[in-house]
PASEBA-1860 file (N, C-alpha, C; in nm, 3 decimals):
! residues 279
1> XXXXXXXX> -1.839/-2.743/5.995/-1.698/-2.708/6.005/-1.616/-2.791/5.906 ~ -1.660/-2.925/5.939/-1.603/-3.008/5.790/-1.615/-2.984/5.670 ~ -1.749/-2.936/5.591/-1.761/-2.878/5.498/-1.678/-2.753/5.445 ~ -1.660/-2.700/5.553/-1.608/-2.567/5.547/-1.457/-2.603/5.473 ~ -1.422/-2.660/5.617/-1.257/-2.685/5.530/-1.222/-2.800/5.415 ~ -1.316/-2.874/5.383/-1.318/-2.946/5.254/-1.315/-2.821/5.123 ~ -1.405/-2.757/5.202/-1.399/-2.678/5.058/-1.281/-2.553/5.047 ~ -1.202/-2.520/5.159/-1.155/-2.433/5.171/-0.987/-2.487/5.099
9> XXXXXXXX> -0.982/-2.634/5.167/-0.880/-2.693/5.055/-0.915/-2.784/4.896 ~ -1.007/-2.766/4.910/-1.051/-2.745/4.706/-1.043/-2.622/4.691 ~ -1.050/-2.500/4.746/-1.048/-2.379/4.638/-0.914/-2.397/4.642 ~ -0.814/-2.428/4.744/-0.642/-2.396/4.815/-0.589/-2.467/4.648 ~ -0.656/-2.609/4.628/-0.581/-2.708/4.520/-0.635/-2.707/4.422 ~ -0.771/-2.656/4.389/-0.844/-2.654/4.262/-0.777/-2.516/4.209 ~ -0.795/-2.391/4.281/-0.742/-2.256/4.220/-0.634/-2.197/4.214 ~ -0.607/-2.171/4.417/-0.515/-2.091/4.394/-0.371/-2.120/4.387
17> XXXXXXXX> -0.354/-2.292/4.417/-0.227/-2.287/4.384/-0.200/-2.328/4.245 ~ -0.314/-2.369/4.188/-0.256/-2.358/4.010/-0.277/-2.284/3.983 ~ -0.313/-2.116/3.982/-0.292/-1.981/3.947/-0.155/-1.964/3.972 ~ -0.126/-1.914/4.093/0.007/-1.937/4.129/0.081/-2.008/4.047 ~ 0.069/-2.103/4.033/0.203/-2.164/3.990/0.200/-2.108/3.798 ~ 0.114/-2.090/3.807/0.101/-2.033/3.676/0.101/-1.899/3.658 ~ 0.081/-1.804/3.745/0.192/-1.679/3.761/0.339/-1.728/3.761 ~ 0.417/-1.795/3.833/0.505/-1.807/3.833/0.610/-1.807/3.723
25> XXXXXXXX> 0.503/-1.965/3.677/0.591/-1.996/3.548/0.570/-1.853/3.405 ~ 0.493/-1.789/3.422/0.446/-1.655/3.317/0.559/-1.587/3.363 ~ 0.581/-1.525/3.498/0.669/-1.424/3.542/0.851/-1.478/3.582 ~ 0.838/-1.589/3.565/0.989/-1.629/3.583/1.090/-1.624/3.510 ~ 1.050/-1.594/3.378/1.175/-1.568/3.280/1.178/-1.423/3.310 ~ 1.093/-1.339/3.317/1.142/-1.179/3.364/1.183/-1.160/3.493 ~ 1.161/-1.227/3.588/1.234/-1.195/3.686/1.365/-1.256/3.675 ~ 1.383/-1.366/3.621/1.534/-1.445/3.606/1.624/-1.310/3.512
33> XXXXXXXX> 1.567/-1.212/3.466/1.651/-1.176/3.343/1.652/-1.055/3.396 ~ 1.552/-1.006/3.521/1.585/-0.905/3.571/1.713/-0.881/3.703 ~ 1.673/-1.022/3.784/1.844/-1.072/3.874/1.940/-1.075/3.758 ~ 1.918/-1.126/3.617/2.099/-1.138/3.584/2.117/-0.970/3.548 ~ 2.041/-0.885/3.503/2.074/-0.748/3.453/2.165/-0.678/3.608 ~ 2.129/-0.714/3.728/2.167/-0.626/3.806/2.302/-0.727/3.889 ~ 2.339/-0.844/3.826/2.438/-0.918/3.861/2.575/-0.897/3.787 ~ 2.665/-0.836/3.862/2.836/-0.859/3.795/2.828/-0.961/3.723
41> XXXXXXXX> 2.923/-0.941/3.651/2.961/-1.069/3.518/3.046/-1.154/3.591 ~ 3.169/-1.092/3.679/3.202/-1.216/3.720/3.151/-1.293/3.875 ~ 3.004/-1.218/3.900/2.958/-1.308/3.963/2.887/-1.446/3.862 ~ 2.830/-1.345/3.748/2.783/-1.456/3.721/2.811/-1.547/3.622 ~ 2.986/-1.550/3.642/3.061/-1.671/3.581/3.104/-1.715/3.679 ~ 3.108/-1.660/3.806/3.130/-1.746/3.910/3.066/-1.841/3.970 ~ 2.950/-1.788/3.996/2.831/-1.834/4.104/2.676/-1.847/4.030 ~ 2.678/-1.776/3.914/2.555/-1.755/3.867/2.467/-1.623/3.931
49> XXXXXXXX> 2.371/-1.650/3.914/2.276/-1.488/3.928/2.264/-1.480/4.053 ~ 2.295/-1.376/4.091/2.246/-1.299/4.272/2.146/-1.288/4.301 ~ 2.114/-1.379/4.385/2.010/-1.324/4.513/1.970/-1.235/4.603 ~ 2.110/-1.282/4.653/2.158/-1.120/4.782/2.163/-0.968/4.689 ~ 2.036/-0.923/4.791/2.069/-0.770/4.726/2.213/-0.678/4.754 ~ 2.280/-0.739/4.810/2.394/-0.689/4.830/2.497/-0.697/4.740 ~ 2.463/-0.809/4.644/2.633/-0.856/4.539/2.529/-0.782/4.436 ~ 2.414/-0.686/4.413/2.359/-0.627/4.328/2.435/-0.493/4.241
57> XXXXXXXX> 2.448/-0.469/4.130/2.502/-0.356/4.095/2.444/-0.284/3.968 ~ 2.458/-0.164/3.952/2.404/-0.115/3.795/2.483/-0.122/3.694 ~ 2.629/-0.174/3.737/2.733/-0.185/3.597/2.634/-0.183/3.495 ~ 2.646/-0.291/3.453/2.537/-0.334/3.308/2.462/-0.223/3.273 ~ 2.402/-0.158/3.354/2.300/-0.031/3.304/2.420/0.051/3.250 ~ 2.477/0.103/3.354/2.580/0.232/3.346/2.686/0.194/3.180 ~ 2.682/0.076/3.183/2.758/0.049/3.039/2.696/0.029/2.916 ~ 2.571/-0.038/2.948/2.480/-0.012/2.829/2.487/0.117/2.764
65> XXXXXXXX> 2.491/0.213/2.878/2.370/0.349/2.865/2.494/0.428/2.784 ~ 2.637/0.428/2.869/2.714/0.535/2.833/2.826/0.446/2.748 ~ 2.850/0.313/2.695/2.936/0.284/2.621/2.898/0.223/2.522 ~ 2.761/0.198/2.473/2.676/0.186/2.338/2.538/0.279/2.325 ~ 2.519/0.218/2.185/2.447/0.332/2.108/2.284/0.279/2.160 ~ 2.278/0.231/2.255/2.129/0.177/2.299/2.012/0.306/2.350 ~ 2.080/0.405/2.417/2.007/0.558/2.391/1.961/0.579/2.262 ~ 2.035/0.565/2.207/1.979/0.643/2.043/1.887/0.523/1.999
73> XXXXXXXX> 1.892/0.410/1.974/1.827/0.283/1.993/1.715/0.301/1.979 ~ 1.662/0.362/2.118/1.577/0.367/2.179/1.488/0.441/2.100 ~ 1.594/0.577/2.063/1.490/0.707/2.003/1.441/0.634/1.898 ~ 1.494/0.587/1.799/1.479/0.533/1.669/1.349/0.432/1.723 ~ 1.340/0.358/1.795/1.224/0.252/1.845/1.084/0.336/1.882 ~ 1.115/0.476/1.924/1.002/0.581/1.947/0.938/0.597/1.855 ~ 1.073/0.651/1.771/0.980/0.718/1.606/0.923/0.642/1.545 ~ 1.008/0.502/1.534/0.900/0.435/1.460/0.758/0.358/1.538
81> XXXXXXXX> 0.797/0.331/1.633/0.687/0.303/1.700/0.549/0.397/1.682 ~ 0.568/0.504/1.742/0.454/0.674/1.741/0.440/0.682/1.621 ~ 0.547/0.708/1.523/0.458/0.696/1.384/0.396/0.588/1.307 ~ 0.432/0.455/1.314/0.333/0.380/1.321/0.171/0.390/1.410 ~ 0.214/0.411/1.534/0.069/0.481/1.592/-0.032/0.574/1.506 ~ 0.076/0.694/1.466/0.009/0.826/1.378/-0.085/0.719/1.213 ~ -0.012/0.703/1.159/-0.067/0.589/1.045/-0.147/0.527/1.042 ~ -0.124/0.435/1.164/-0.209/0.327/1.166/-0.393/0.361/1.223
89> XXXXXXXX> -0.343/0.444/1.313/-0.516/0.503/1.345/-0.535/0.596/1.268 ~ -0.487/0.651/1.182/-0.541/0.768/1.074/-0.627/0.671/1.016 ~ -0.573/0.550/0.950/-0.603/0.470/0.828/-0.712/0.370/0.904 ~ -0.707/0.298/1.025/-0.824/0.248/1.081/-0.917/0.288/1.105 ~ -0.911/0.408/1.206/-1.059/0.488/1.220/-1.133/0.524/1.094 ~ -1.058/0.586/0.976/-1.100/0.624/0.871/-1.202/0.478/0.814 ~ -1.120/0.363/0.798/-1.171/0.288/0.700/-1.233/0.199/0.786 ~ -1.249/0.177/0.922/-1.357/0.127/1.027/-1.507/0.195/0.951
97> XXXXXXXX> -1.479/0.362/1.023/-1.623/0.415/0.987/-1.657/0.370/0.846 ~ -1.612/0.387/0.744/-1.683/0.340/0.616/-1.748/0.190/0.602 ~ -1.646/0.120/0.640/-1.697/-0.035/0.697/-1.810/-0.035/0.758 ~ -1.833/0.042/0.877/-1.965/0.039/0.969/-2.059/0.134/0.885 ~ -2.021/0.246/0.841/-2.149/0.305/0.743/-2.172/0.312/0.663 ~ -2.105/0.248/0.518/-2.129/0.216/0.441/-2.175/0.091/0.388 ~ -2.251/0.108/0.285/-2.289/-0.015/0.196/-2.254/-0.049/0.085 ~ -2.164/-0.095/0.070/-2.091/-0.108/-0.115/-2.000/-0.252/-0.160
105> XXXXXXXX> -2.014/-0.244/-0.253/-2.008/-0.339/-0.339/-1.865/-0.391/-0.278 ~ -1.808/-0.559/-0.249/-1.692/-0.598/-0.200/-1.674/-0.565/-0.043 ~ -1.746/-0.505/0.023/-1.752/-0.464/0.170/-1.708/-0.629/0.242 ~ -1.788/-0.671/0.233/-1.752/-0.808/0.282/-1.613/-0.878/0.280 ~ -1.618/-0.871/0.114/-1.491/-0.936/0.082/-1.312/-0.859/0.135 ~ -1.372/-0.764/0.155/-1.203/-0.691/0.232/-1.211/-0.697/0.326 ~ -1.327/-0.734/0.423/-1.324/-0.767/0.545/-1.251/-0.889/0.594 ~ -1.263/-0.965/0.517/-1.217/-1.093/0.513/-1.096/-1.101/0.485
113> XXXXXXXX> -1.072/-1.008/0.355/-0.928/-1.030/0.337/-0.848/-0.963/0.456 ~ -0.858/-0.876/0.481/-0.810/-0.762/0.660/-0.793/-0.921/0.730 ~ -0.888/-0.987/0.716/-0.866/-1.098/0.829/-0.782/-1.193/0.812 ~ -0.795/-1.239/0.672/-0.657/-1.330/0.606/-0.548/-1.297/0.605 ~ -0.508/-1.152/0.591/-0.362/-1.118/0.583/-0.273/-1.174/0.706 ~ -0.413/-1.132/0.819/-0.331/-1.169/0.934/-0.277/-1.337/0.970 ~ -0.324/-1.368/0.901/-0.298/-1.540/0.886/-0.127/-1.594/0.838 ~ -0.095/-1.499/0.802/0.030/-1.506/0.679/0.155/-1.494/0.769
121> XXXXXXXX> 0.273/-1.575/0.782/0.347/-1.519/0.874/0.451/-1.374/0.792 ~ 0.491/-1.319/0.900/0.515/-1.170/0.840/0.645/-1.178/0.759 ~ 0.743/-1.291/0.737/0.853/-1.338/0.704/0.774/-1.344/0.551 ~ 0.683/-1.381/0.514/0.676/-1.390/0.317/0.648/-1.236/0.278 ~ 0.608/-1.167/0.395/0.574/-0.985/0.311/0.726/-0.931/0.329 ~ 0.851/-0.950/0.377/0.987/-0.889/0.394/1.036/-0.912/0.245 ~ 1.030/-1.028/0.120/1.089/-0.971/0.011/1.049/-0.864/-0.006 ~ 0.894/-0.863/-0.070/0.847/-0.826/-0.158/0.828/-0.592/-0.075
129> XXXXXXXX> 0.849/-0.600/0.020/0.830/-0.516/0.091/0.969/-0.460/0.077 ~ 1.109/-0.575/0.125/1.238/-0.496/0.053/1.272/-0.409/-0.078 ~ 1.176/-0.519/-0.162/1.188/-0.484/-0.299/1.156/-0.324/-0.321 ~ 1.020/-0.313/-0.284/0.966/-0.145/-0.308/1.010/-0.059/-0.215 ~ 1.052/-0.083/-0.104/1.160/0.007/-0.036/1.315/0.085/-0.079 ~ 1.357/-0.052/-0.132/1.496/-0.028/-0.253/1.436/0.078/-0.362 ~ 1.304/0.070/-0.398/1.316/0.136/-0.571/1.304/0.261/-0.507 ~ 1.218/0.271/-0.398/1.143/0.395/-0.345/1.251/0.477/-0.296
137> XXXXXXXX> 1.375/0.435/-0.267/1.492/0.490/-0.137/1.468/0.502/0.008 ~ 1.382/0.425/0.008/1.336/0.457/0.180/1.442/0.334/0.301 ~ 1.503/0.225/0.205/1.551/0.140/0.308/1.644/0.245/0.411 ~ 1.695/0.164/0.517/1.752/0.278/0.666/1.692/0.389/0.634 ~ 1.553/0.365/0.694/1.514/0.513/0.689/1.403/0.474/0.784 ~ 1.352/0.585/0.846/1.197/0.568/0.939/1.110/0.512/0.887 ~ 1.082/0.640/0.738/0.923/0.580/0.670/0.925/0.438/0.609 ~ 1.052/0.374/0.607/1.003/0.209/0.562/0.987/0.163/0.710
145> XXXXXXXX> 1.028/0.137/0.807/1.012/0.104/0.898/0.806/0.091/0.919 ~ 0.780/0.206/0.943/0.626/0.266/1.005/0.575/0.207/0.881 ~ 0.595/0.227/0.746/0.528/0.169/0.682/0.497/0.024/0.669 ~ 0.599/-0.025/0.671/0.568/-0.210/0.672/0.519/-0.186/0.823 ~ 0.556/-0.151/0.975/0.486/-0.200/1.041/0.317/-0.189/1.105 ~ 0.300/-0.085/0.969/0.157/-0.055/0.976/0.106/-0.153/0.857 ~ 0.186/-0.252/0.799/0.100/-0.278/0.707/0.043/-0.450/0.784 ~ 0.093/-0.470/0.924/0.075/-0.542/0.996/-0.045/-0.526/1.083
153> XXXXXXXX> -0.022/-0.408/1.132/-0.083/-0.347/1.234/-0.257/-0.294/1.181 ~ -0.248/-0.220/1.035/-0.402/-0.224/1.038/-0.480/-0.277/0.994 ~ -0.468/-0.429/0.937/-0.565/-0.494/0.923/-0.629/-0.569/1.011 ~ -0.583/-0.605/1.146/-0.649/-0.622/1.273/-0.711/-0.519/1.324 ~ -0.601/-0.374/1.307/-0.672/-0.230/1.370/-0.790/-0.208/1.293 ~ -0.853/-0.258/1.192/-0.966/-0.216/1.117/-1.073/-0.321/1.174 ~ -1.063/-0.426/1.251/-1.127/-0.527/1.230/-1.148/-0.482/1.401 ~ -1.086/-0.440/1.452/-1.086/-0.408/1.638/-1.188/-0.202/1.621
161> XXXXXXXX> -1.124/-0.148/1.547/-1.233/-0.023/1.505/-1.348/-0.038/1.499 ~ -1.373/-0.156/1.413/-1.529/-0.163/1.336/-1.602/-0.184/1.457 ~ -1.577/-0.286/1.514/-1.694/-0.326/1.611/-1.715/-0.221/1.701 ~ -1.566/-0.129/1.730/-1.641/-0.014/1.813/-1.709/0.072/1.771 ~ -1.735/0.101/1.672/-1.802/0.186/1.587/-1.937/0.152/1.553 ~ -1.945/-0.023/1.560/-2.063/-0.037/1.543/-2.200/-0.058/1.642 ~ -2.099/-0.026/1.748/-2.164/-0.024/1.884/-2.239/0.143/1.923 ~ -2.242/0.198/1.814/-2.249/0.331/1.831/-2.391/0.346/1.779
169> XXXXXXXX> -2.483/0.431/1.781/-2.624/0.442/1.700/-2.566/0.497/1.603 ~ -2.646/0.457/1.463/-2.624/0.550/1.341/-2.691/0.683/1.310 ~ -2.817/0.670/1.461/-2.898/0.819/1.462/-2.796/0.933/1.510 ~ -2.675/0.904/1.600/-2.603/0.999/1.629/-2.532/1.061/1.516 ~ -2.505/0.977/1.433/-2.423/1.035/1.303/-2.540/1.136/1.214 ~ -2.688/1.080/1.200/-2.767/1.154/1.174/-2.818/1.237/1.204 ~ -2.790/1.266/1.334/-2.873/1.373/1.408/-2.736/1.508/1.394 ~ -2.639/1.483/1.405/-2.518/1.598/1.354/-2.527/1.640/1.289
177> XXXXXXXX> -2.537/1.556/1.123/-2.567/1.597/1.008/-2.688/1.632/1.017 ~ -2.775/1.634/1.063/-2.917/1.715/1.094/-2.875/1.878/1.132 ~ -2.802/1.859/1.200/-2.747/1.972/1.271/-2.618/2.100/1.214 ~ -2.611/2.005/1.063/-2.520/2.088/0.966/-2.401/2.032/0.981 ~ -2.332/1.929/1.045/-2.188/1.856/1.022/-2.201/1.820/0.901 ~ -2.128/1.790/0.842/-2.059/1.678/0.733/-2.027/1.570/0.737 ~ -2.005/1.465/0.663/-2.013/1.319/0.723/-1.852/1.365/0.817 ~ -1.727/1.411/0.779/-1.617/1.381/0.872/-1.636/1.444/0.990
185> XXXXXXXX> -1.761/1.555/0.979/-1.752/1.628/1.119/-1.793/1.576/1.202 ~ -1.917/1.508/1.157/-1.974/1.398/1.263/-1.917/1.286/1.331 ~ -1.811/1.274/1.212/-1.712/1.174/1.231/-1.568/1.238/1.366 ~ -1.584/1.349/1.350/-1.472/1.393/1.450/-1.555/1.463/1.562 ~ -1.638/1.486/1.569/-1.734/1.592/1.669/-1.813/1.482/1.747 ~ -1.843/1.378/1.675/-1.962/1.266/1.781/-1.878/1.185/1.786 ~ -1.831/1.123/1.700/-1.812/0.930/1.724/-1.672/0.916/1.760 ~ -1.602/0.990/1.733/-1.432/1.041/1.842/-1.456/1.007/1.933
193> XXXXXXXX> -1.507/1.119/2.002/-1.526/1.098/2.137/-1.568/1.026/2.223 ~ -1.664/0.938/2.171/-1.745/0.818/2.185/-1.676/0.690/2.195 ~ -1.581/0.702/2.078/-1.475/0.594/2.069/-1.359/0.574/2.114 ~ -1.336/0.666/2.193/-1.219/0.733/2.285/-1.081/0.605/2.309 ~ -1.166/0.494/2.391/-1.173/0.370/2.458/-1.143/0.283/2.379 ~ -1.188/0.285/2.308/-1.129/0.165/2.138/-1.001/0.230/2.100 ~ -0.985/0.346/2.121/-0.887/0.387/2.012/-0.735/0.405/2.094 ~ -0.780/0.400/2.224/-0.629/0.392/2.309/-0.656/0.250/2.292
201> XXXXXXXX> -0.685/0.131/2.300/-0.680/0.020/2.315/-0.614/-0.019/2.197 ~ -0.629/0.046/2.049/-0.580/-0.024/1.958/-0.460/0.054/1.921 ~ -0.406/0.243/1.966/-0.326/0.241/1.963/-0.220/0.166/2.044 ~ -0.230/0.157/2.158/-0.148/0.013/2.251/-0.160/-0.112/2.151 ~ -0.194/-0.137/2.080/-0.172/-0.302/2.040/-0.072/-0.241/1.911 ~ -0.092/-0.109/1.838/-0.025/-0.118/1.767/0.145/-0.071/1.791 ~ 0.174/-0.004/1.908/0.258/0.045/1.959/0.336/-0.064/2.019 ~ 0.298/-0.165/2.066/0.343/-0.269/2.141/0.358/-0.368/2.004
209> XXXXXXXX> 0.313/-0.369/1.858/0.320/-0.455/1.793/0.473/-0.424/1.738 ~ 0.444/-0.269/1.727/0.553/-0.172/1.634/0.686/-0.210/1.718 ~ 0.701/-0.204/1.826/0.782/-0.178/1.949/0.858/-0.287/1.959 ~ 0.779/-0.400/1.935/0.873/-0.521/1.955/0.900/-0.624/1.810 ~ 0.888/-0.543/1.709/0.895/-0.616/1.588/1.032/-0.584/1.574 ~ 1.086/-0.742/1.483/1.253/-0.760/1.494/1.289/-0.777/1.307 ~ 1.199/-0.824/1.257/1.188/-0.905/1.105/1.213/-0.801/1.012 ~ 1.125/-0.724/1.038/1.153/-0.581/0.954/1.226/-0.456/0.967
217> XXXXXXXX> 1.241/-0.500/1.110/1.385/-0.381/1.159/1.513/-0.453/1.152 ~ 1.546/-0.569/1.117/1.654/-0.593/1.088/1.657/-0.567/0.916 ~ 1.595/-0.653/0.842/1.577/-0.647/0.698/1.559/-0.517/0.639 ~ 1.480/-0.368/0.661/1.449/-0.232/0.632/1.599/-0.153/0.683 ~ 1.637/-0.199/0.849/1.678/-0.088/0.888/1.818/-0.106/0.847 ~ 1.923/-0.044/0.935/2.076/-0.029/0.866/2.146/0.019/0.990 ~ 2.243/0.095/0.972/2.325/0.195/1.039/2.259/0.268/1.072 ~ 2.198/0.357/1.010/2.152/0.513/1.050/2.013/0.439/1.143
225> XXXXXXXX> 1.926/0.430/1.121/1.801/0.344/1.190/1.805/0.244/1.247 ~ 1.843/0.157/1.355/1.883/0.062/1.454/1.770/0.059/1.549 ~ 1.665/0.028/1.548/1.562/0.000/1.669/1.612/-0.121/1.789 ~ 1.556/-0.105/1.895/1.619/-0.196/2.044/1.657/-0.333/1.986 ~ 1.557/-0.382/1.921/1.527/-0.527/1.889/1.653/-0.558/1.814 ~ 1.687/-0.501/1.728/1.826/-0.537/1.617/1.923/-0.506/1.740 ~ 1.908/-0.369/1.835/2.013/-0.352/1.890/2.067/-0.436/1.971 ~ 1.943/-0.532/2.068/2.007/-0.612/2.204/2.065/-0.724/2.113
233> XXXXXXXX> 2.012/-0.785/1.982/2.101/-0.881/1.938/2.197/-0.858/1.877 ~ 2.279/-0.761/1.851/2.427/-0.711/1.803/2.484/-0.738/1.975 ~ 2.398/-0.751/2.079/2.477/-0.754/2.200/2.530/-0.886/2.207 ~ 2.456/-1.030/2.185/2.545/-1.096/2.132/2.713/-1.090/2.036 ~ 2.772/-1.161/2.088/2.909/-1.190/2.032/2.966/-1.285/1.963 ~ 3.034/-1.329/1.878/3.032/-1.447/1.816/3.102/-1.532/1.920 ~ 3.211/-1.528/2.041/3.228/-1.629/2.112/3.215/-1.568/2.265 ~ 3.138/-1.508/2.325/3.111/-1.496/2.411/2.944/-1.402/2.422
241> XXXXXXXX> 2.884/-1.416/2.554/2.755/-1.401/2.538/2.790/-1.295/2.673 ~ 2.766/-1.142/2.705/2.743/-1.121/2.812/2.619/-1.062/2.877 ~ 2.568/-1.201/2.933/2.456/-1.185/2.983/2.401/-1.079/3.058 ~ 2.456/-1.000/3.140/2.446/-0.885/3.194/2.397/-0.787/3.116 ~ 2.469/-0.761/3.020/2.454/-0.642/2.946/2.349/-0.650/2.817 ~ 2.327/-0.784/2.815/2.210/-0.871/2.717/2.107/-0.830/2.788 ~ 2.067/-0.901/2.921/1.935/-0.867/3.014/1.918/-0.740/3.065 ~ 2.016/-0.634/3.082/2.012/-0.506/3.104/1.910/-0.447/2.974
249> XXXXXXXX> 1.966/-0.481/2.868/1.860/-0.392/2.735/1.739/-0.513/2.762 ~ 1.722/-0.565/2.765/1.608/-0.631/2.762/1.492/-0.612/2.875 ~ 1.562/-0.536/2.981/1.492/-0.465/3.061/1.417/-0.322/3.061 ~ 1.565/-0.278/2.977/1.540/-0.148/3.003/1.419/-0.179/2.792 ~ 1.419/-0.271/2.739/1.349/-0.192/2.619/1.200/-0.234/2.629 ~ 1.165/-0.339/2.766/1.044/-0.395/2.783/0.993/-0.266/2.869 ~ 1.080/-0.120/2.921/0.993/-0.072/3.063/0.889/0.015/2.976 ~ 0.915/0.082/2.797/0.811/0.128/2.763/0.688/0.097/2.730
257> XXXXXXXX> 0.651/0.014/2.720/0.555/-0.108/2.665/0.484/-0.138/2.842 ~ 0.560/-0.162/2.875/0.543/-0.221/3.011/0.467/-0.061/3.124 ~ 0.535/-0.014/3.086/0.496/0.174/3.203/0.410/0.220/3.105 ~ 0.341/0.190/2.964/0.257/0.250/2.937/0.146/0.196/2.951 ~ 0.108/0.058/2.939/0.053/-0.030/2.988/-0.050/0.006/3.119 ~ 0.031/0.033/3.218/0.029/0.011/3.331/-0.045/0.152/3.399 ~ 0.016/0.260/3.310/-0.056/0.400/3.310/-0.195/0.370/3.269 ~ -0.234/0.350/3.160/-0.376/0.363/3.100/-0.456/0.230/3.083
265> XXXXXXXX> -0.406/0.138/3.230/-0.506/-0.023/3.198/-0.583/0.015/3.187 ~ -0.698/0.141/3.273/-0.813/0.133/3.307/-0.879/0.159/3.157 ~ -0.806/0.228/3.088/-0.846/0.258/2.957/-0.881/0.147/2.890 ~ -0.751/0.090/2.877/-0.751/-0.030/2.792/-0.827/-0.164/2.807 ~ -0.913/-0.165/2.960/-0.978/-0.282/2.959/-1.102/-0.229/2.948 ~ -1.091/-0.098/2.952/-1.251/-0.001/2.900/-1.298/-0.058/2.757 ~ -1.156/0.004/2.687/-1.158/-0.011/2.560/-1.204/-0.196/2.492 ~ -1.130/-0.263/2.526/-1.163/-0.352/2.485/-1.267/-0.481/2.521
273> XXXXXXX> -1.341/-0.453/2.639/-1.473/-0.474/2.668/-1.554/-0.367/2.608 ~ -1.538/-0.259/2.569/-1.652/-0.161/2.483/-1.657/-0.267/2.340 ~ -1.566/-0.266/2.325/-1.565/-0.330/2.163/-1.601/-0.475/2.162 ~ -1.578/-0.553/2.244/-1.662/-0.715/2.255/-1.804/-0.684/2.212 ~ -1.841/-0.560/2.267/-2.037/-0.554/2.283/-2.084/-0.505/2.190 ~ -2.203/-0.576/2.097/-2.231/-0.494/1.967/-2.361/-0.464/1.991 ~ -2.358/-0.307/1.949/-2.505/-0.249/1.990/-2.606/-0.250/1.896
END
């Protein structure tokens, strides 16, 4: 019986209350920012953030929604987000499979570099990325947007492809083309489908990369193109801050990321335990 509860308060102090407390401290800035979104302003220049669900209100939403441009915001954060998605897995899956089935000269060496880029913080690629946007005419526009944020997004997405791909037999690719495919048919008829699991996993990383990038949607975008991220910080003021209506967008621009997440975990922890394992 002694044993028992010796050990029952080592798991209590060894685990679960430093899990806990380490949920906590992970989840406490979103819940702190989700009480001030649904708190009056002049509660919370009065008293600070509400507890009581009763001094609770949607002001902040209802003014976000219908007395700024944070709707449209939003759309603009879609498009570029999804088309970054569209891009970025066109150009990964494509240049994964060649990586995994091919043999050619420098193979190595762009592997590496895919891996170095990511090393770089994304603040030294915004000149040089302004620059060819200006000549091109694309600044405030979508396609600079998706473009720089795919130029983030697939050199990890090539490096998260490969391994799923290489987990695959190369007799399946042969046995199609046995069967009269072509290398892309085999490529869309077998190893698609196969890869299903990798490929929601890395569209989510790139959607969530696209989604919350601020560097290049301030620097690319403008007037006409405004994504969430530029938008909640125009919610700042130069002498006043209203927190309400600050943590309101910050709620409402984390729920897509957050509800898509949450739809397709099972996918996504499919996906990215498929790709740890090399066959």
């Amino acid at each position: 019986m002694m044993v028992r509860r010796q050990s029952a308060l080592r798991s209590l102090f060894g685990t679960h209350l430093p899990v806990l407390a380490i949920v906590a401290f992970a989840l406490g800035p979103y819940i702190w920012m989700a009480l001030t979104s649904f708190t009056p302003q002049e509660h919370l220049l009065q008293a600070g953030v509400a507890l009581d669900p009763q001094n609770w209100t949607a002001a902040n939403y209802e003014r976000l929604v219908g007395r700024t441009d944070f709707p449209f915001n939003m759309v603009h954060s879609f498009i570029v987000a999804i088309g970054t998605v569209v891009l970025g897995l066109s150009l990964s899956v494509t240049a994964a499979y060649a990586f995994s089935r091919f043999r050619f000269p420098g193979r190595r060496v762009l592997m590496i570099k895919f891996l170095v880029i990511n090393m770089f913080p994304v603040v030294l690629l915004i000149l040089p990325l302004f620059v060819i946007m200006r000549r091109l005419g694309l600044i405030d526009t979508h396609a600079a947007l998706i473009i720089a944020n795919a130029t983030v997004a697939i050199p990890f997405s090539v490096w998260m492809m490969t391994s799923y791909i290489n987990s695959i037999p190369r007799s399946l690719d042969e046995a199609a083309m046995i069967d009269g495919c072509s290398r892309l048919g085999a490529l869309r008829k077998v190893i698609l489908p196969l890869i299903l699991p990798g490929i929601i996993a890395t569209g989510i990383y790139i959607f969530i990369t696209s989604w919350n990038e601020y560097l290049y949607a301030l620097t690319l975008g403008g007037r006409n193109v405004r994504t969430i991220t530029v938008a909640i910080q125009t919610l700042i003021g130069e002498y006043q801050i209203e927190w309400g209506l600050l943590t309101a967008g910050g709620v409402l621009g984390a729920m897509p990321a957050t509800l898509l997440f949450l739809l397709i975990q099972k996918r996504l922890i499919s996906g990215l335990t498929q790709g740890a394992v090399k066959g």
